[in-house]
C-alpha positions as CSV (number, residue, x, y, z in Angstrom):
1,X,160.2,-1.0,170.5
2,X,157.7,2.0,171.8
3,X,161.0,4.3,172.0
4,X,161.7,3.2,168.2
5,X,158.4,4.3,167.3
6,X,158.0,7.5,169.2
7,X,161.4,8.5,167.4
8,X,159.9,8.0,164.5
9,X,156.5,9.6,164.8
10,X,158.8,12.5,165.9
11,X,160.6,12.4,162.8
12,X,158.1,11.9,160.6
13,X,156.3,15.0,162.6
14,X,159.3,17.1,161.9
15,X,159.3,16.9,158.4
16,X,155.5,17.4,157.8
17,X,156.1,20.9,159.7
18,X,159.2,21.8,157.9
19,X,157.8,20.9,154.9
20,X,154.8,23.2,155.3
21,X,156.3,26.2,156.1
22,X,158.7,25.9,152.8
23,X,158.7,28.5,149.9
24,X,158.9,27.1,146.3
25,X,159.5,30.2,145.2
26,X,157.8,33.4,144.4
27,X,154.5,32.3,142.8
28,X,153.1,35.5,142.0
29,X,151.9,36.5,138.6
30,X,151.8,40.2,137.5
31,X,148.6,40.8,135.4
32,X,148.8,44.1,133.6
33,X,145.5,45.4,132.5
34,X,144.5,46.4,129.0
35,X,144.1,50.2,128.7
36,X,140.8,51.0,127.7
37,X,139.9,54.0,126.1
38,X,137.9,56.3,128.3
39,X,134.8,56.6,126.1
40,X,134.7,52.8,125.9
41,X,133.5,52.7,129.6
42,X,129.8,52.8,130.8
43,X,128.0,51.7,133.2
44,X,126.3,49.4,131.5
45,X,128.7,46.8,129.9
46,X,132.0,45.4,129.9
47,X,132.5,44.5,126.5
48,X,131.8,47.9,124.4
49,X,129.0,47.1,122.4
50,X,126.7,49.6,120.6
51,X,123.4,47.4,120.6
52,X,123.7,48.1,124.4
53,X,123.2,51.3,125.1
54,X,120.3,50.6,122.7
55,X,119.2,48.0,125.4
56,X,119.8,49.7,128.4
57,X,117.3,52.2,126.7
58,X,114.5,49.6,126.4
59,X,115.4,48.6,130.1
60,X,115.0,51.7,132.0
61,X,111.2,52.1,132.4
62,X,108.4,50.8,134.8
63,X,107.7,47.0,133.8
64,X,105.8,43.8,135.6
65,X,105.8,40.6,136.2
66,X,103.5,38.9,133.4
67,X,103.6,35.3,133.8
68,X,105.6,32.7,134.7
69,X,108.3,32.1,131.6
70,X,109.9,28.8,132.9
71,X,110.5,26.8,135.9
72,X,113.6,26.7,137.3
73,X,115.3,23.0,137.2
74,X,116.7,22.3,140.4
75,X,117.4,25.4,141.6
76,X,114.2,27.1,142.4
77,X,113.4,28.7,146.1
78,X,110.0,29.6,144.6
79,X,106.7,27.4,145.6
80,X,103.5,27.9,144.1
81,X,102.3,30.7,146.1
82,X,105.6,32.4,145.9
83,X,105.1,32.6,141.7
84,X,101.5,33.8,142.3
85,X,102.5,36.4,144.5
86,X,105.1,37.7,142.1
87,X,103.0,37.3,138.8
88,X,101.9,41.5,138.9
89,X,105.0,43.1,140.9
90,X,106.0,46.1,139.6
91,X,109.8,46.8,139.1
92,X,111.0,50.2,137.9
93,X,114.4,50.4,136.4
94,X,116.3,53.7,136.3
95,X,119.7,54.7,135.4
96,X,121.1,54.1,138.3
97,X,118.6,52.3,140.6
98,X,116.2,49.8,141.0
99,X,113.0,49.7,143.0
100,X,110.9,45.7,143.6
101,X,107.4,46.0,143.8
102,X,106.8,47.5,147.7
103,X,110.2,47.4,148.4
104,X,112.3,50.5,148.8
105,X,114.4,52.0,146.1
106,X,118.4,50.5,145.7
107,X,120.6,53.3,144.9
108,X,123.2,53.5,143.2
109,X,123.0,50.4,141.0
110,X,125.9,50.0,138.3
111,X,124.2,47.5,135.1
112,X,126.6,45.2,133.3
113,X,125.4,43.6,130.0
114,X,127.3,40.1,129.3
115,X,126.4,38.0,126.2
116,X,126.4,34.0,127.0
117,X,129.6,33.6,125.5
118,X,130.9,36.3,127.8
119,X,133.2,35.3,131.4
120,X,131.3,37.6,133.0
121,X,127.6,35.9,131.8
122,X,126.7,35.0,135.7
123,X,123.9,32.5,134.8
124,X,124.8,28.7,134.0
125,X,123.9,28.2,130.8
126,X,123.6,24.6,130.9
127,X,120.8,25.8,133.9
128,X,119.2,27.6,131.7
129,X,119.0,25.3,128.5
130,X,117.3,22.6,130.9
131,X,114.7,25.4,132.4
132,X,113.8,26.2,129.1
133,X,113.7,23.2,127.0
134,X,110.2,23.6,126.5
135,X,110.1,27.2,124.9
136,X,111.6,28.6,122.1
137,X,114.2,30.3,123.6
138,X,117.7,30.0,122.5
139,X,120.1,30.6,125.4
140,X,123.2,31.6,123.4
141,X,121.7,34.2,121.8
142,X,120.9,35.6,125.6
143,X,122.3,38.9,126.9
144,X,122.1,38.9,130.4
145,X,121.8,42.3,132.9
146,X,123.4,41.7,136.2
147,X,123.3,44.5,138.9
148,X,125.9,45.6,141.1
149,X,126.6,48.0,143.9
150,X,129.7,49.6,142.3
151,X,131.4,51.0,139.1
152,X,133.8,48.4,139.3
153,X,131.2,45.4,139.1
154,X,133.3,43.7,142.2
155,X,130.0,43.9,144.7
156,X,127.3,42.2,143.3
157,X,123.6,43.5,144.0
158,X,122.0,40.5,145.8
159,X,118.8,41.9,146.3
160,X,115.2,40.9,144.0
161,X,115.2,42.0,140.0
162,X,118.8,41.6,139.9
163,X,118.9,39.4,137.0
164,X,117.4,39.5,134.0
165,X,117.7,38.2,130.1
166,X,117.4,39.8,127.0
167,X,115.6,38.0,124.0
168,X,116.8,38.0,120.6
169,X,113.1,38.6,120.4
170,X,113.3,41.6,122.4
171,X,111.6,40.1,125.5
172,X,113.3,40.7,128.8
173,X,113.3,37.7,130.8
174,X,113.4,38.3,135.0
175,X,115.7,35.5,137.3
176,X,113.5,35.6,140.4
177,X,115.0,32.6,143.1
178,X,115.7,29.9,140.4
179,X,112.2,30.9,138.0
180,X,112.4,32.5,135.2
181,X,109.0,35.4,134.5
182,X,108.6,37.2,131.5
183,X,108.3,41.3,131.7
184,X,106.0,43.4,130.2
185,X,106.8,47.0,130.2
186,X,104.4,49.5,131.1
187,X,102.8,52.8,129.3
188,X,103.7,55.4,131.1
């Protein structure tokens, strides 16, 4: 009876590592990429969009952290003295970098401007309709800025500042750890 068994065991071995190392065929899919014209491409969006480079104007610019706009629902790293602490930090926006308060300037920084019904809109928007149930703010009318460490928006910048919202009030809204602040830009 134990020789029965230990045949079978081997067997049913045998057939789980055969069956493993089978091919069902080549499963690869060929995507070919839409050609897009060259003056289509920026470094600010994706999606060609002419109210963009419009808003990517009104981004670049010294700004600050005014208040607290909403806190984050579940997903907040921030306590109390964390939000104070930010509440006043500078962040200065160029072309092509970013600088956080005391922190040193991140260069080069690529800017890609999604819309909430984008694939490439980072944010959860079900995250964002629960932070925010308590303001006026509409989250599908949201653009959102995300940064990233190259042209080809495949290394996302993971540093602070490197999210923010754009009102269809014209308010820029800062992701900071799971709480959203509201900017206020700064005279020159």
């Amino acid at each position: 009876m134990r020789y029965s068994s230990m045949v079978v065991i081997l067997i049913l071995n045998v057939l789980l590592i055969t069956a493993c190392g089978t091919e069902n065929g080549n499963i690869a899919q060929t995507v070919t990429p839409a050609t897009v014209p060259a003056t289509d491409i920026t470094n600010t969006s994706v999606v060609p969009d002419d109210s963009n480079s419009e808003l990517m104007e009104t981004l670049i610019g010294k700004w600050k952290i005014d208040s607290i706009y909403a806190y984050g629902v579940g997903g907040s790293k921030n306590d109390e003295q964390d939000i104070k602490g930010l509440i006043g930090t500078g962040i200065v926006f160029t072309s092509d970098s970013i600088k956080f308060g005391n922190e040193a300037e991140e260069k080069p920084i690529f800017y890609r401007v999604s819309k909430s019904s984008d694939e490439s809109f980072l944010s959860d928007i079900d995250w964002i309709k629960e932070s925010t149930m308590g303001t006026d703010l509409n989250p599908q009318t949201l653009k959102e800025i995300s940064l990233y460490e190259d042209r080809k928006y495949e290394n996302f910048y993971y540093g602070n500042g490197n999210i923010t919202y754009y009102t269809d009030e014209g308010e820029l809204i800062l992701d900071q750890d799971g709480d959203l602040f509201l900017l206020v830009k700064m005279k020159n």
